[in-house]
C-alpha positions in Angstrom: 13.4 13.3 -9.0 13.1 10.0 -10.9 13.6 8.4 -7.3 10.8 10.6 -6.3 8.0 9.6 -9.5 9.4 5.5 -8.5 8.8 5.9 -4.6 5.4 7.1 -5.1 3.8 4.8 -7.7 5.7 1.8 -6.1 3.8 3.4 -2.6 0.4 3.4 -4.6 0.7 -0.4 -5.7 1.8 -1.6 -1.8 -1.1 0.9 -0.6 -3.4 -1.0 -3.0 -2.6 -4.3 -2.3 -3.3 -3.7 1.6 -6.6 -2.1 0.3 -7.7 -4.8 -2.0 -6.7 -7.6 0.9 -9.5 -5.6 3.0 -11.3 -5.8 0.3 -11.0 -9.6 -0.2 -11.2 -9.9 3.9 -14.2 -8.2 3.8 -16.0 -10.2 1.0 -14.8 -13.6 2.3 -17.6 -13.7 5.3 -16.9 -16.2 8.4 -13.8 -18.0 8.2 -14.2 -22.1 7.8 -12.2 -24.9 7.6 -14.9 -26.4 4.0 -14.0 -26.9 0.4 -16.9 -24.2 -0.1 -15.2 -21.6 1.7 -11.8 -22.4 -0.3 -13.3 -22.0 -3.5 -15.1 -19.0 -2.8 -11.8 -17.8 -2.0 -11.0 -18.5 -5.8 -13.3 -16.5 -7.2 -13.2 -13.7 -5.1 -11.4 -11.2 -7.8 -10.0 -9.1 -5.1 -7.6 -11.3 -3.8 -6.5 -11.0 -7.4 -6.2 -7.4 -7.5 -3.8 -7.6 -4.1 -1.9 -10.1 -5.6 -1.7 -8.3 -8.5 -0.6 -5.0 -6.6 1.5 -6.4 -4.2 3.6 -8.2 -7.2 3.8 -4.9 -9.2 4.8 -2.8 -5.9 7.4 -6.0 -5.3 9.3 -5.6 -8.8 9.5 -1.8 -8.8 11.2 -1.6 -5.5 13.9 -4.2 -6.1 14.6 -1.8 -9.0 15.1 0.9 -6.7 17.1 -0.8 -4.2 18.7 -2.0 -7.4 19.5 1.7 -8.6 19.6 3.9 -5.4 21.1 3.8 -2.0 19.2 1.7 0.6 19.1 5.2 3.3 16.9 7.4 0.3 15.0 4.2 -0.6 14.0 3.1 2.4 12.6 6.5 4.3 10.6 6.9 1.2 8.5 4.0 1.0 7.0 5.7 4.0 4.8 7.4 1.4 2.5 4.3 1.5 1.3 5.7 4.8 -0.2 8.5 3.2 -1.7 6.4 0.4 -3.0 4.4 3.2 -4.5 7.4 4.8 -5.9 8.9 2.0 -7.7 5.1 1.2 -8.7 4.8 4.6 -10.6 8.1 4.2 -11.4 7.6 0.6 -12.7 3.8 0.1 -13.7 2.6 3.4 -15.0 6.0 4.7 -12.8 5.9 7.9 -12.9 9.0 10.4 -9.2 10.8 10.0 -8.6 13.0 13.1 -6.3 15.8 13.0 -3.4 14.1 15.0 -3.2 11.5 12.1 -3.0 14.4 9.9 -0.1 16.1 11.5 1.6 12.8 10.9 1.1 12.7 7.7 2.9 16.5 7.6 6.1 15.0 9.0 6.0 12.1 7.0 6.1 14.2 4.1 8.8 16.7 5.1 11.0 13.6 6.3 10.7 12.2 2.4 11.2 15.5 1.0 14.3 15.9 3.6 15.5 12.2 2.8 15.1 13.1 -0.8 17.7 16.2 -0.8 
């Protein structure tokens, strides 16, 4: 179970870090090789926020690989895809269609499978 409650937060901060490097993508505007598009790549706070995420997400899983087998560790970090989904829909108000759903359904019963 504790494997379970890791999995899924260290799933929430890797799905955050792809959403907040969107995010930063997004607010960046057209790509230039200037010192003014550099620095307003330093003050755009959501390449923070990824950074931030992806660290986070980067620490707890070398404690699970650290503590658990490699085969339960690695199926679940599968549940970022479901993160991703849910951000996808969520955040940047993405059209889900039922196949992509249906996924999601065996993603979850392979975790709760791997889990066992």
């Amino acid at each position: 179970m504790r494997l379970i409650l890791l999995a899924l937060i260290q799933s929430l901060f890797l799905c955050g870090g792809q959403m907040f490097m969107k995010l930063a993508l997004k607010a960046s505007g057209s790509f230039s090789w200037t010192w003014s598009f550099v620095l307003a790549q330093l003050t755009n706070w959501w390449w923070l926020a990824c950074g931030v995420s992806f660290t986070t997400a980067g620490i707890l899983w070398m404690y699970i690989l650290k503590h658990w087998s490699f085969s339960q560790a690695y199926p679940l970090s599968s549940l970022a895809y479901i993160f991703g989904m849910i951000a996808a829909m969520l955040v940047f108000h993405e059209h889900i269609a039922w196949t992509q759903w249906v996924g999601i359904l065996f993603i979850m019963a392979g975790c709760y499978l791997v889990a066992n």
